[in-house]
C-alpha positions in Angstrom: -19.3 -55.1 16.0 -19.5 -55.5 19.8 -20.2 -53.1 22.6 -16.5 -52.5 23.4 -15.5 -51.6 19.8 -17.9 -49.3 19.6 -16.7 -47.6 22.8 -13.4 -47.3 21.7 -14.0 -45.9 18.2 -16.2 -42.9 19.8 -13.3 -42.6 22.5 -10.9 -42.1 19.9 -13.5 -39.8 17.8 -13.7 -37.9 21.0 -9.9 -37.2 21.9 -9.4 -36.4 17.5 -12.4 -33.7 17.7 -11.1 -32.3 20.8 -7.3 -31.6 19.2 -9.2 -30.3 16.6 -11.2 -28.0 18.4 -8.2 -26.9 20.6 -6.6 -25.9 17.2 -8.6 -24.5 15.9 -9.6 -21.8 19.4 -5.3 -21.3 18.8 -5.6 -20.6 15.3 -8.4 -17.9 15.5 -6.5 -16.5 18.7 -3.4 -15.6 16.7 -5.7 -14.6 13.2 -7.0 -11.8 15.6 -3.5 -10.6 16.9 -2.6 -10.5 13.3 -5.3 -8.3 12.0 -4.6 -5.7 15.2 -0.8 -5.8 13.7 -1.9 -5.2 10.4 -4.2 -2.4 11.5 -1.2 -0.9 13.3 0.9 -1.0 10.2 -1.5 0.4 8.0 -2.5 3.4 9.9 1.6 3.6 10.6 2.3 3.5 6.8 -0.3 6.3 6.5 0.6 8.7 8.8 4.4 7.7 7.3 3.1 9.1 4.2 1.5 12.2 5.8 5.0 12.6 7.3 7.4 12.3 4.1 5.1 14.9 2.5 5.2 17.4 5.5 8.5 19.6 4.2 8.0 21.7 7.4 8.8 19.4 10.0 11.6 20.1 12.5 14.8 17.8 12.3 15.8 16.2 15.5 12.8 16.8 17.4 10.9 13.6 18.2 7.0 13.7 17.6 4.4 12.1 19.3 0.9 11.0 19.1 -1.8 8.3 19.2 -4.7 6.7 17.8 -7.5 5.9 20.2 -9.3 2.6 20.5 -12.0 3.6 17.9 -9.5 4.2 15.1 -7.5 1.1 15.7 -10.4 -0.8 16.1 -9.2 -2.4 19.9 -7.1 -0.9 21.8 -5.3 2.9 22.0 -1.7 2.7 20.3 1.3 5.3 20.3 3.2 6.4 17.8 6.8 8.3 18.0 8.3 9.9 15.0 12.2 11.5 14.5 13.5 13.0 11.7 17.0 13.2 11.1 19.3 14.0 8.0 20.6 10.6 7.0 22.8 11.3 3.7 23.9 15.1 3.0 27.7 16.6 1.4 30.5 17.5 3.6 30.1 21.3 5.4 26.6 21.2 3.8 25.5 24.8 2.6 21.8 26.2 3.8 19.2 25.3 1.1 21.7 22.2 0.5 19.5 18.9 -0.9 19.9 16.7 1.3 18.3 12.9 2.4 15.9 12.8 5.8 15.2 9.7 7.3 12.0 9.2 9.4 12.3 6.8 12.5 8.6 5.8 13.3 8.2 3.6 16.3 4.4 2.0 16.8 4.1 1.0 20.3 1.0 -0.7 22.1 0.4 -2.8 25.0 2.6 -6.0 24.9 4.2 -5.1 21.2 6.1 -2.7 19.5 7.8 -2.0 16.0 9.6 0.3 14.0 9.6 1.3 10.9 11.8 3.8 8.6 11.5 6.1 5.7 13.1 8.5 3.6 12.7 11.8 1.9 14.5 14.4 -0.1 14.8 17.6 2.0 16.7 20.8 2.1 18.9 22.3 5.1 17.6 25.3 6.8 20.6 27.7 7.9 19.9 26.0 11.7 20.2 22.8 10.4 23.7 23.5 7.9 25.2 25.0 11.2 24.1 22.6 13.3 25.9 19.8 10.7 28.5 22.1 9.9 29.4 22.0 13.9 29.5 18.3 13.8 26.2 18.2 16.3 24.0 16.2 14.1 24.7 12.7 14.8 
């Protein structure tokens, strides 16, 4: 094996290892991003629940909050949540059963998503009047 031969096999060697290594920086990049979105969507689907258990909570009146950097583990990320009646009868009754649907939006810097989820409620009398009167869309 000559001098030359040898040159080119570590030069090839060389340029393989750094693709490698480049990869690999990418790959560990984009394994972080996923674990912040998987944070977010785990403390999303909790405080989901918290919601869908709350029967008190006001219909078309958007609530906020936020989880600070220690709880998500990075950075601080908002939350926005709506509920609105999503399936109810025709001139709906008070006390009527009805189906809610909660509108959670998860925003922090650079992404955001949404996520839904529903829930058997009853109609207060503001809320049958307020369907009743066609203002509930």
């Amino acid at each position: 094996m000559s001098l030359l031969e040898v040159l080119v096999a570590t030069f090839i060697m060389a340029v393989a290892i750094t693709g490698l290594v480049s990869n690999m920086s990418g790959s560990l990049r984009n394994a972080s991003k996923l674990g912040e979105y998987d944070r977010a969507a785990i403390l999303a689907r909790r405080q989901m629940d918290e919601l869908q258990l709350n029967r008190y909570l006001p219909r078309w009146t958007q609530l906020e909050g936020y989880w600070d950097a220690n709880t998500t583990g990075s950075i601080p990320v908002r939350w926005r949540a709506t509920v609105t009646p999503y399936d109810y009868p025709p001139n709906p009754p008070p006390k009527s059963a009805i189906l809610d649907r909660i509108e959670w939006q998860i925003q922090w810097p650079g992404r955001n998503f949404t996520i839904e989820g529903f829930r058997r409620g009853y109609l207060t009398e503001a809320d049958a009047i307020r369907l009743q009167q066609g203002q509930g869309q």
